[in-house]
NUBAKOL-119658 format. One record per residue (C-alpha): residue in three letters; z, y, x. Coordinates in nm, 2 decimals. Each point is the difference from the previous one (the first is absolute). Layout:
residues N
     r       c3       c2       c1
   Ala        Z        Y        X
...
This chain:
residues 225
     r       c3       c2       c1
   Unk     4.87     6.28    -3.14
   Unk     0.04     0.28     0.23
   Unk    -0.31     0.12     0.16
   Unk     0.10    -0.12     0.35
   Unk     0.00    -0.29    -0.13
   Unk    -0.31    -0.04    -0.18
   Unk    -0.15     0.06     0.35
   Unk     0.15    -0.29     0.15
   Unk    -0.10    -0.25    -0.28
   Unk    -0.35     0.16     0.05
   Unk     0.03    -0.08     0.35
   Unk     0.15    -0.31    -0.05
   Unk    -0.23    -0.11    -0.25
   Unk    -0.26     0.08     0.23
   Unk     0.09    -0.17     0.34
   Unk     0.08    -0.32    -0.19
   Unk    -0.39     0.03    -0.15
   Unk    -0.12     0.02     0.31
   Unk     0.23    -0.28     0.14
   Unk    -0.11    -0.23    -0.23
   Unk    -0.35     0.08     0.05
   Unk     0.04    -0.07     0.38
   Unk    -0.36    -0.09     0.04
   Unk    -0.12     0.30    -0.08
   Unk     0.20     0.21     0.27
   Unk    -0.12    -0.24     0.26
   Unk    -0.33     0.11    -0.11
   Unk     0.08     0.30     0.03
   Unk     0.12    -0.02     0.38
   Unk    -0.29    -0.19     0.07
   Unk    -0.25     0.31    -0.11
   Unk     0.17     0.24     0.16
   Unk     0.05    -0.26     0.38
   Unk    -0.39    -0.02    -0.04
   Unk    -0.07     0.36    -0.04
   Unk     0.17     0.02     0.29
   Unk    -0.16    -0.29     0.17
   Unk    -0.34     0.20    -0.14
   Unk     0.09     0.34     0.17
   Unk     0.03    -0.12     0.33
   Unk    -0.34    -0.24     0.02
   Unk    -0.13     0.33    -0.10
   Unk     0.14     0.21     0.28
   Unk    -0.09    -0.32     0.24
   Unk     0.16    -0.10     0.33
   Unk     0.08     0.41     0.06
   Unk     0.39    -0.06     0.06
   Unk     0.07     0.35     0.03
   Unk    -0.16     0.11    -0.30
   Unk     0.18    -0.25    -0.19
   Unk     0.33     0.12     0.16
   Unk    -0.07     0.35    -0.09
   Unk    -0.10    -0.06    -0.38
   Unk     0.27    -0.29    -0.09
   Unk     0.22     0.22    -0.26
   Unk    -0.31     0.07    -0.19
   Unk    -0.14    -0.35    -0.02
   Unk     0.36    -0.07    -0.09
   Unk    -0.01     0.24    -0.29
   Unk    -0.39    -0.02    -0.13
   Unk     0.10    -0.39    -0.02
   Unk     0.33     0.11    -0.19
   Unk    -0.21     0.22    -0.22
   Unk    -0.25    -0.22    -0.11
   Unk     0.25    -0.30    -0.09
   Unk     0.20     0.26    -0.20
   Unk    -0.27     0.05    -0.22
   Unk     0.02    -0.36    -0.11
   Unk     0.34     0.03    -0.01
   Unk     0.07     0.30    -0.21
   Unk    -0.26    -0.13    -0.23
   Unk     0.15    -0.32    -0.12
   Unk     0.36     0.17    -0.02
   Unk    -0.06     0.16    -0.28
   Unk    -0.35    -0.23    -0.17
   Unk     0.25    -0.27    -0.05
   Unk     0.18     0.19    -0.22
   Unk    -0.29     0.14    -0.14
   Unk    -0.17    -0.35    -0.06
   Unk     0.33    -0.14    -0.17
   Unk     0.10     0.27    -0.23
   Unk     0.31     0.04     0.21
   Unk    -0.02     0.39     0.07
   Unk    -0.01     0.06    -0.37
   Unk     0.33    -0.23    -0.09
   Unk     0.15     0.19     0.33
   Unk    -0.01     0.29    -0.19
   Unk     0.12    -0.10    -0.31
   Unk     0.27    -0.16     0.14
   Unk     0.04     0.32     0.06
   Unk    -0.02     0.01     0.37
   Unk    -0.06     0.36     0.16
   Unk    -0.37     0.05     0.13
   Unk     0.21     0.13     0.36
   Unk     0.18    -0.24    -0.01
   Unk    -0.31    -0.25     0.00
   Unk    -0.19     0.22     0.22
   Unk     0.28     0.00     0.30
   Unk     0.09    -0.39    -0.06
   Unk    -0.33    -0.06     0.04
   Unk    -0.10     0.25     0.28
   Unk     0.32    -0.12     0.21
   Unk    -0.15    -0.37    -0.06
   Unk    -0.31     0.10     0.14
   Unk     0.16     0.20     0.31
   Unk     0.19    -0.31     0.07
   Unk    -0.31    -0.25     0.01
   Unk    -0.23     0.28     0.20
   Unk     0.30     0.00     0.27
   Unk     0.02    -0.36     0.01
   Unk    -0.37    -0.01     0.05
   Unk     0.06     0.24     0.27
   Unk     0.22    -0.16     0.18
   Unk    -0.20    -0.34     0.02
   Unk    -0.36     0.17     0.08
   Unk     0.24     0.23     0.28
   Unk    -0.01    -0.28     0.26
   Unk    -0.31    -0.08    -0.08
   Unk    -0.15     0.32     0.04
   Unk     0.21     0.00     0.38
   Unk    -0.19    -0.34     0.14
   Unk    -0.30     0.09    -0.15
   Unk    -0.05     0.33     0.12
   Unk     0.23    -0.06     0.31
   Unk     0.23     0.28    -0.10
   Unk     0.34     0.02     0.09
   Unk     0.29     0.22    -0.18
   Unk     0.04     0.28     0.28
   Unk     0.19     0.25    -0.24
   Unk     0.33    -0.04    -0.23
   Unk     0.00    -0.32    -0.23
   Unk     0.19     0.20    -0.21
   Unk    -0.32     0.24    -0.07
   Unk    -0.21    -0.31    -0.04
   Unk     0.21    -0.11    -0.27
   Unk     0.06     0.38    -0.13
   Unk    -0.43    -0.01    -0.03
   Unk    -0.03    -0.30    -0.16
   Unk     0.30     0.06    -0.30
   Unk    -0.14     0.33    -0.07
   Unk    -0.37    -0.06     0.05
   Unk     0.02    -0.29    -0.25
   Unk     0.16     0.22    -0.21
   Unk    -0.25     0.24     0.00
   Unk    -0.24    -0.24    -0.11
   Unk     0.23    -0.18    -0.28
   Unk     0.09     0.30    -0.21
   Unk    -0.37     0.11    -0.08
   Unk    -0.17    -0.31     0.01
   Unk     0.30    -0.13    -0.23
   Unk    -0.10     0.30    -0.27
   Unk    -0.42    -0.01     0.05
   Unk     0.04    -0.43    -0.06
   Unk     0.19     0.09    -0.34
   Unk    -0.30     0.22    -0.04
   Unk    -0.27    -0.19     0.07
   Unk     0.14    -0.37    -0.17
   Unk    -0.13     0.07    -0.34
   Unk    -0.34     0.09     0.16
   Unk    -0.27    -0.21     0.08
   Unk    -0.08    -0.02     0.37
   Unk     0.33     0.07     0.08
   Unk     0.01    -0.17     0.32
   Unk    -0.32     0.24     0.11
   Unk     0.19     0.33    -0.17
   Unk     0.28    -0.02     0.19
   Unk    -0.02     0.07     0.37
   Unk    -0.26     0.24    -0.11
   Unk     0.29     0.19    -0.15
   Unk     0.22    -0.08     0.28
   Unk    -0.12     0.02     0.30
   Unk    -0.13     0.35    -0.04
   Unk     0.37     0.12    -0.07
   Unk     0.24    -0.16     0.30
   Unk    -0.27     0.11     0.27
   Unk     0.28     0.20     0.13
   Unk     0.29    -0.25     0.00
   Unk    -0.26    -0.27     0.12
   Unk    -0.08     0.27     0.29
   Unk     0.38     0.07     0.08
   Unk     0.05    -0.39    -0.01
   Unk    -0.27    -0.09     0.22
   Unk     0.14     0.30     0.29
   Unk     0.39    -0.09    -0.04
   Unk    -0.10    -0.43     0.04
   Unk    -0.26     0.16     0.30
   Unk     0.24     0.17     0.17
   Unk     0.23    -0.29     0.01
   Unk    -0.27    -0.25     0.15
   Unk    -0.13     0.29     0.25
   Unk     0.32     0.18     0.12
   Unk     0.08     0.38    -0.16
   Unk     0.05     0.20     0.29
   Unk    -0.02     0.33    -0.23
   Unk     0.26    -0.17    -0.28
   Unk    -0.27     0.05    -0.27
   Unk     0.14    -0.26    -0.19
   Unk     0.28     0.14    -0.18
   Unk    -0.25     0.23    -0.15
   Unk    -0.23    -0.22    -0.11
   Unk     0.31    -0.18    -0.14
   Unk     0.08     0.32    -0.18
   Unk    -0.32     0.06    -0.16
   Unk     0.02    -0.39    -0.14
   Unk     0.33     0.08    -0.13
   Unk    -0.10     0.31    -0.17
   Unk    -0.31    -0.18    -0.15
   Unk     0.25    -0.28    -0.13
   Unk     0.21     0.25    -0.17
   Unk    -0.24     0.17    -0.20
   Unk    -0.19    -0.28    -0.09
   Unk     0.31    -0.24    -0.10
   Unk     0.14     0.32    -0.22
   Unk    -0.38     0.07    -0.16
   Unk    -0.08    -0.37    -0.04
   Unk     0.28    -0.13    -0.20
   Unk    -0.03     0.35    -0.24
   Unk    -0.34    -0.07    -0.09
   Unk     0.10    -0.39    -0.01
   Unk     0.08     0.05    -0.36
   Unk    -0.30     0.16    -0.10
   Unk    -0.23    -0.27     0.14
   Unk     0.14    -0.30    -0.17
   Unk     0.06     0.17    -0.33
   Unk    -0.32     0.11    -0.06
């Protein structure tokens, strides 16, 4: 089996997990709708100030459901002795890495997209700039947080207090894709009369790059030892 297509089993494999275990993406959506619902009784009846900070509710409620997220991706493997018959199948730790990081992209942006109107009634925003960048944000900001959370949960799910271990590990790191992120969705709610956007588009690009190349090298390293 080619390595292409390992990666799409893994992602495959993965989706239909989650599929089948529908109840536990709907938990999922509710945690991060009520984080949201949390933000704004904590900001109060201020409209504008809900307007003006509605991409990072967005993403802080994106954030915190990806921990959960990442987490079980890879402790159901863990749990099962899965990861170790992966590997003697033999399946290529990349290979397991990227299926498993695309699977995770793919269920962040869905998540996305159903907190997105959400995040637009509650905070009475409105999409003033290019849907295009809005979308462009939310593919490559979910990115950014798939790729190392997908390697630090692979870390962390032979460890105790796993669940604690890794956003501490985390959320240090994509401080800089969770900053460009947060500006790019901004500037869509709030207009972008200076056309910031495209380079705080770049920066999450750049961020993705390095981190999806260093992340599925040291993949193999991680689950071997």
């Amino acid at each position: 089996m080619s390595g292409l297509s390992q990666v799409l089993w893994i992602l495959q494999k993965d989706l239909l997990i989650e599929w089948r275990a529908r109840s536990r993406l709907f938990a999922l959506i509710s945690f991060a709708l009520t984080t949201l619902l949390l933000f704004s009784f904590a900001v109060g009846p201020d409209t504008k100030a809900l307007r003006e900070h509605a991409g990072g509710y967005l993403w802080l409620a994106l954030l915190f459901s990806s921990t959960a997220l990442l987490d079980r991706s890879l402790r159901v493997e863990e749990e099962s002795g899965a990861m170790d018959n992966l590997l003697l199948a033999p399946t290529a730790p990349t290979a397991i890495f990227y299926g498993k990081a695309l699977s995770n992209t793919l269920q962040l942006i869905m998540l996305g997209v159903i907190a997105m109107p959400f995040t637009l009634a509650l905070c009475d925003a409105a999409l003033v700039g290019s849907p295009l960048t809005l979308l462009a944000s939310l593919v490559l900001g979910s990115m950014a947080l798939a790729a190392p959370g997908t390697l630090y949960a692979a870390l962390t799910a032979r460890i105790s207090g796993q669940q604690l271990l890794l956003p501490l590990l985390l959320f240090p790191l994509i401080v800089p894709a969770l900053l460009a992120a947060v500006k790019s969705t901004t500037l869509v709610f709030t207009g972008d009369p200076m056309e910031q956007s495209g380079s705080w588009l770049l920066l999450l690009l750049c961020f993705d790059a390095v981190y999806w190349s260093i992340c599925g090298i040291l993949f193999g390293k991680v689950v071997e030892t």
